[in-house]
C-alpha positions in Angstrom: -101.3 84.0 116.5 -104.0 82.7 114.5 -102.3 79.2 113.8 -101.7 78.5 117.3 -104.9 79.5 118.1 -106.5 77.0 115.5 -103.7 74.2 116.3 -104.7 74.7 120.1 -108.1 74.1 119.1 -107.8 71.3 116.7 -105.8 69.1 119.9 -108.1 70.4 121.9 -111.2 68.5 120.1 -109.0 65.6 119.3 -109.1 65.3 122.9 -112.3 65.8 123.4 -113.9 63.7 120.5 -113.6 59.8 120.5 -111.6 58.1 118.0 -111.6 54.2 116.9 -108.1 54.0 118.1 -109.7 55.4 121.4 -112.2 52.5 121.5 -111.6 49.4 123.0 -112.2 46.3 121.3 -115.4 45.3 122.2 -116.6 49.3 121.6 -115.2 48.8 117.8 -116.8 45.4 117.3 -120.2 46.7 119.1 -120.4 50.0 116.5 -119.8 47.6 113.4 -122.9 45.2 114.8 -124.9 48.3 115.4 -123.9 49.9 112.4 -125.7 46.9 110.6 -128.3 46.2 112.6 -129.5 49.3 114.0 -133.2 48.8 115.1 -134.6 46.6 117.8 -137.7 46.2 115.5 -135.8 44.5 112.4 -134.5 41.0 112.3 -130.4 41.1 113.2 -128.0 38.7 114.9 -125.6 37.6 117.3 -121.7 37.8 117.5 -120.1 35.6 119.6 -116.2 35.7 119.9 -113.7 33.6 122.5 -109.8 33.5 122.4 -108.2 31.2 124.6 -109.8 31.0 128.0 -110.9 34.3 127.5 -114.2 35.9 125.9 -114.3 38.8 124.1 -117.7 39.5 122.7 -121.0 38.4 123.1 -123.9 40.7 122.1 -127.4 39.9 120.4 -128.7 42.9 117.5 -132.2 43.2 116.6 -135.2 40.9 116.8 -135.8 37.1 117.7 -139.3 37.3 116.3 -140.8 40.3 114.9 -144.7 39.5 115.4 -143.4 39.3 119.6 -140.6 41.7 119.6 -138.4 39.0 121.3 -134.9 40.5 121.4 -131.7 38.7 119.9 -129.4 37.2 123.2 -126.6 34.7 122.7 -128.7 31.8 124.0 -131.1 32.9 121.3 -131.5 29.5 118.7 -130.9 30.0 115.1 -131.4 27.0 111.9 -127.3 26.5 111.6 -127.9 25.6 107.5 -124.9 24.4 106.1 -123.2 24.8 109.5 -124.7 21.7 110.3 -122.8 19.8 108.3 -119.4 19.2 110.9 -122.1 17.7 113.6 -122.9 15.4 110.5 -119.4 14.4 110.0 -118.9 14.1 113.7 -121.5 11.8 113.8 -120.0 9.7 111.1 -116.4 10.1 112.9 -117.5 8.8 116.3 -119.2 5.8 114.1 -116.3 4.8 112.7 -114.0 5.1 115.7 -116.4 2.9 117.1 -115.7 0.5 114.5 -119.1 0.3 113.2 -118.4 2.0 109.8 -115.6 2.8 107.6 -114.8 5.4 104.9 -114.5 3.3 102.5 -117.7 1.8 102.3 -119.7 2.0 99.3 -123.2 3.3 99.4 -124.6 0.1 97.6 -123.5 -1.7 101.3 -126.8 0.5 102.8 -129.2 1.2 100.4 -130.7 -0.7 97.5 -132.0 0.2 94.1 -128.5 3.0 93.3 -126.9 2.6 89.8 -123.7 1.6 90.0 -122.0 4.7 89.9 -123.7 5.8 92.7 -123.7 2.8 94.7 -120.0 2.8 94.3 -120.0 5.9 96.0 -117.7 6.0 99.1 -118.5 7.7 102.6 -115.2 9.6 102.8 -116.4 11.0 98.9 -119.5 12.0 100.5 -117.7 13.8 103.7 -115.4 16.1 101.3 -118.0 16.5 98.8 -115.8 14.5 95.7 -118.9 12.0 95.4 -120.2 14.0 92.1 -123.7 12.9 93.5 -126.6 14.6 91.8 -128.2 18.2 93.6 -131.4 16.8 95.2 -132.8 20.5 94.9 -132.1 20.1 91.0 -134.7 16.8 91.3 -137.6 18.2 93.3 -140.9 17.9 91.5 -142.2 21.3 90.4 -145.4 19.9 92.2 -143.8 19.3 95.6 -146.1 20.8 98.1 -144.3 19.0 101.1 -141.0 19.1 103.1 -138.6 17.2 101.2 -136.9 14.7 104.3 -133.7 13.1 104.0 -135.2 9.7 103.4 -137.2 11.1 100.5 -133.6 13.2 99.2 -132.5 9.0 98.6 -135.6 8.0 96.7 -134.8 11.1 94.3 -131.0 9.9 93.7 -132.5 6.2 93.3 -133.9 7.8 89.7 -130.2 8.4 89.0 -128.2 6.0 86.4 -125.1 9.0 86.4 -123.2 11.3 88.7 -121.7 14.4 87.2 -118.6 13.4 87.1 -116.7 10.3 88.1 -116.1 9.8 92.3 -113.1 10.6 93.7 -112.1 13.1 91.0 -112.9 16.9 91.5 -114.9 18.6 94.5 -118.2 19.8 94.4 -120.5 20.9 97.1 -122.9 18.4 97.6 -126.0 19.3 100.0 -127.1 15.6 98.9 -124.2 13.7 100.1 -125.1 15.1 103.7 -128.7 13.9 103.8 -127.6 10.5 102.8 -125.1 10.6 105.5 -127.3 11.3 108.3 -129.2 7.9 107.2 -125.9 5.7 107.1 -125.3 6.8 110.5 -129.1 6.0 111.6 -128.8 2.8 109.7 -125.7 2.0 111.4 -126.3 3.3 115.0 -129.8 2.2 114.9 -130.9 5.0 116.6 -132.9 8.3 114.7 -130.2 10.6 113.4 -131.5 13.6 115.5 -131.5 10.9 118.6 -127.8 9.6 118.0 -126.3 13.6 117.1 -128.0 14.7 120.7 -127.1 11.9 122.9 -123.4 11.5 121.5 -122.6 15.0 120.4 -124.6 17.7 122.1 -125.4 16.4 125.8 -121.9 15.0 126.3 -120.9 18.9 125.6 -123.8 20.5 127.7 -125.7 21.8 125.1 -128.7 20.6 126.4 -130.9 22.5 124.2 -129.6 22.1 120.9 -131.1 19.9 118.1 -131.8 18.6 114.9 -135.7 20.1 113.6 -138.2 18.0 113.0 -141.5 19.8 112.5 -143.4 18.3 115.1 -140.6 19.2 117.9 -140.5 22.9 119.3 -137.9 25.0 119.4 -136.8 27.0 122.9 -135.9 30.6 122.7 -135.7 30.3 118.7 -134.9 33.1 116.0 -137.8 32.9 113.1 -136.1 33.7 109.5 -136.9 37.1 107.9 -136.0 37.6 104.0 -135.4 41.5 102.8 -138.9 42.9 100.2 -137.9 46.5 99.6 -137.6 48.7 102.7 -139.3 45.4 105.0 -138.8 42.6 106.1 -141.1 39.6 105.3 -141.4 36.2 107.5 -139.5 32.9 105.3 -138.2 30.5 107.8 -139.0 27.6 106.1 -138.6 25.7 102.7 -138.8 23.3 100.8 -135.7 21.9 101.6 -135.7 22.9 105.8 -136.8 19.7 107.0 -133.3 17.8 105.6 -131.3 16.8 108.9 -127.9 15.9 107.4 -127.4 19.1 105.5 -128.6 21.7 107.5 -131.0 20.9 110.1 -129.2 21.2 113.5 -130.6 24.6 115.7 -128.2 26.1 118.5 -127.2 28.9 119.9 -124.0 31.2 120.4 -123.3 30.3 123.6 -123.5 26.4 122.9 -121.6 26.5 119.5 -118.8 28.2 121.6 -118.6 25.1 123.3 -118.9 22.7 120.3 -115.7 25.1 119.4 -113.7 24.9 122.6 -114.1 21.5 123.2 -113.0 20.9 119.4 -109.8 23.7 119.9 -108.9 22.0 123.4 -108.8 18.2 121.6 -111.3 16.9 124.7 -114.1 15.7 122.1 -113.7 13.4 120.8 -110.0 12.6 120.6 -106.9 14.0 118.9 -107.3 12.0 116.9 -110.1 13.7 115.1 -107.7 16.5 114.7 -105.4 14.1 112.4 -108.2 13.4 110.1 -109.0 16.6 109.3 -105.8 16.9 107.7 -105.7 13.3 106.5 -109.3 13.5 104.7 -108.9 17.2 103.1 -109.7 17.3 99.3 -108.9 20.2 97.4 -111.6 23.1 96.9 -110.2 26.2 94.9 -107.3 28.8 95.8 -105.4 27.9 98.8 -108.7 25.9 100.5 -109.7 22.6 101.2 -112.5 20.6 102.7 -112.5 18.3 105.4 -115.1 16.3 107.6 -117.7 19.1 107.3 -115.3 22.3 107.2 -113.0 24.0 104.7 -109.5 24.3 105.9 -107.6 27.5 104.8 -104.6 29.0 106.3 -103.9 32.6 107.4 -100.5 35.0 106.3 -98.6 33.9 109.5 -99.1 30.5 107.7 -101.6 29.0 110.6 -104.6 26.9 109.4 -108.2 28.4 109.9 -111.1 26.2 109.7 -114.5 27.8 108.7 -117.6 27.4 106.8 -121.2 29.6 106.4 -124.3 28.4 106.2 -127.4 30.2 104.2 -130.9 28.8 103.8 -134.1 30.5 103.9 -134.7 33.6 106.3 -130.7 33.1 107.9 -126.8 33.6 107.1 -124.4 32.5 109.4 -120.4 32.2 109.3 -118.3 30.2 111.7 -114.2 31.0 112.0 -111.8 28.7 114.4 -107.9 29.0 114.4 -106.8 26.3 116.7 -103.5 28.1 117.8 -104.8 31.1 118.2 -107.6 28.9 120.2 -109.8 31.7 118.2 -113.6 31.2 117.8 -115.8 33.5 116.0 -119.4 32.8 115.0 -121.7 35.3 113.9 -125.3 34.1 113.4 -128.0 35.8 111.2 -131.6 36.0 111.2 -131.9 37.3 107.5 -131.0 36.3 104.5 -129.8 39.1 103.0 -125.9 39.8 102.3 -125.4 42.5 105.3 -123.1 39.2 106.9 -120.7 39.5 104.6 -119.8 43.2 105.5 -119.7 42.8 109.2 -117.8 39.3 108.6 -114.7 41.1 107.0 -114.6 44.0 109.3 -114.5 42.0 112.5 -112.5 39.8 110.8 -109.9 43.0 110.9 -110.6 43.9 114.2 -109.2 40.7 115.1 -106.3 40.5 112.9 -107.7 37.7 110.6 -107.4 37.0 106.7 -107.8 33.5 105.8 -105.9 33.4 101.9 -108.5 31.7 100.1 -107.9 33.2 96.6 -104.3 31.8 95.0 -103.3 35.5 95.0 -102.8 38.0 97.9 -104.9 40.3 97.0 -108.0 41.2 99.5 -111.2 38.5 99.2 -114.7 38.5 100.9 -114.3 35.3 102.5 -118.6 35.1 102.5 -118.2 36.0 99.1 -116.0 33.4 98.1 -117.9 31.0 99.9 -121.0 31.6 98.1 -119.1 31.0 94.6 -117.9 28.0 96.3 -121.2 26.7 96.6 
């Protein structure tokens, strides 16, 4: 009698009690954001995912700008970092389908004063970061006081006789390449980079708000960074190295990158023919990954290719995910750069039945993670 009692019971509050399995999608992905970001007060984020025609998330967590109290909303504008770079490459892309530039062009055809192994340098080397061009961070003066620009990023590899290894012949991440592409396409397009990137990339999409920082130029509805100092949070949203366009310097918001993403999946902007290259220009990376035209291209255990990258740079994290069959976008934007990202990365990532192989084995791996070694 007292078994059935305490079976009765047991279904009873089974009932009664929410489960995950009882949640719907949205719920599960909403308790992993909140799990994370808990507080209004606190610097958080923004989750923004889209499959097909159809949305499924979009929810701001925590604070815009903790001296106001502005909350996080998905039109909120956060510093994209290395997320920037495939607006870069798109810029060079629309360039060359113009016929103004090609990848093969040497950097000694644009700039004076290089050595010759880095004048020899070719813009496709650049774009999948096989130029072995030297770090610019490595180079700042210990007495900079200033932002470093991308104009100043090319006097620093003028100092250069070397590269680290010879063009062409291994990959390595090269924030440097990037900055020296934003000023090939000025110098080409003869328009400012930011100009060119807003008039040809983000109004044709409608995302009338988004930019390229400059210091002088105000941001609308913008996240500030926040870095992590013990049980607070302390105000670093800027650098050294923030003012570089190429690399880093584009600001949007969720709701625009969405359509950066759609209009990518869909094969409206700019052509398919854009889609082509990114399998034409890959260069190996590590694992099962490769990089192309400002993203690494991975695939997932049903064999589909994925597309992602993250960005980190002072006071934010981000990570952006596309599978173009699954017409899957998700973009997670961070206004603190601590590693909390990487946690909620992999679990929404198995809410929504993704794995991108990136190690040469099958066994589990924090895409962030992995990323950052990448780096």
């Amino acid at each position: 009698m007292m078994i059935r009692h305490l079976l009765f019971l047991a279904v009873t509050l089974g009932l009664l009690l929410p489960s995950a399995a009882a949640q719907s999608l949205p719920e599960q992905l909403d308790a992993v954001m909140r799990q994370h970001y808990p507080s209004d007060r606190l610097p958080g984020g923004v989750l923004v995912i889209k499959e097909g025609e159809e949305p499924v998330f979009s929810r701001g967590y925590g604070s815009a700008d903790l001296e106001t109290g502005t909350a996080i909303k998905a039109d909120t504008h956060f510093r994209m970092a290395s997320v920037s770079k495939q607006f870069t490459a798109m810029a060079v892309y629309l360039l060359t389908e113009a016929g103004k530039l090609t990848m093969e062009a040497p950097l000694a055809q644009f700039f004076e004063g290089l050595s010759d192994s880095v004048g020899a340098i070719t813009v496709r080397q650049l774009l999948n970061h096989t130029s072995g061009i030297w770090d610019y961070e490595a180079l700042i003066p210990d007495s900079q006081t200033v932002q470093v620009l991308d104009a100043d990023v090319l006097q620093l590899i003028r100092r250069q006789e070397q590269t680290y290894f010879a063009p062409g012949t291994r990959f390595r991440y090269s924030n440097t390449g990037y900055c020296l592409l934003s000023l090939i396409v000025a110098k080409v397009s003869g328009q400012r980079y930011a100009d060119f990137v807003r008039q040809h990339i983000f109004l044709p999409l409608g995302m009338e708000e988004a930019l390229v920082y400059e210091p002088q130029v105000e941001i609308a509805s913008r996240a500030y960074g926040y870095h992590p100092d013990g049980d607070r949070f302390v105000f670093a949203d800027q650098s050294l190295t923030s003012a570089a366009q190429g690399d880093g310097g584009v600001y949007l918001s969720a709701q625009e990158y969405l359509r950066w993403a759609e209009a990518l999946l869909v094969d409206s902007f700019p052509s398919s023919a854009y889609q082509d290259l990114l399998e034409a220009e890959k260069a190996p990376v590590k694992g099962n990954v490769y990089y192309s035209m400002g993203w690494f291209i991975g695939r997932e255990k049903d064999g589909t290719t994925c597309l992602f990258h993250s960005g980190e740079s002072t006071g934010f994290h981000n990570i952006v995910y596309l599978n173009p069959r699954r017409g899957l976008t998700i973009a997670l934007f961070t206004n603190r750069d601590d590693m909390e990202i990487a946690g909620i990365f992999e679990r929404v990532a198995q809410l929504m039945g993704i794995n991108p192989q990136v190690a040469a084995t099958d066994e589990p791996v924090s895409l962030f993670r992995w990323l950052n070694e990448v780096y």
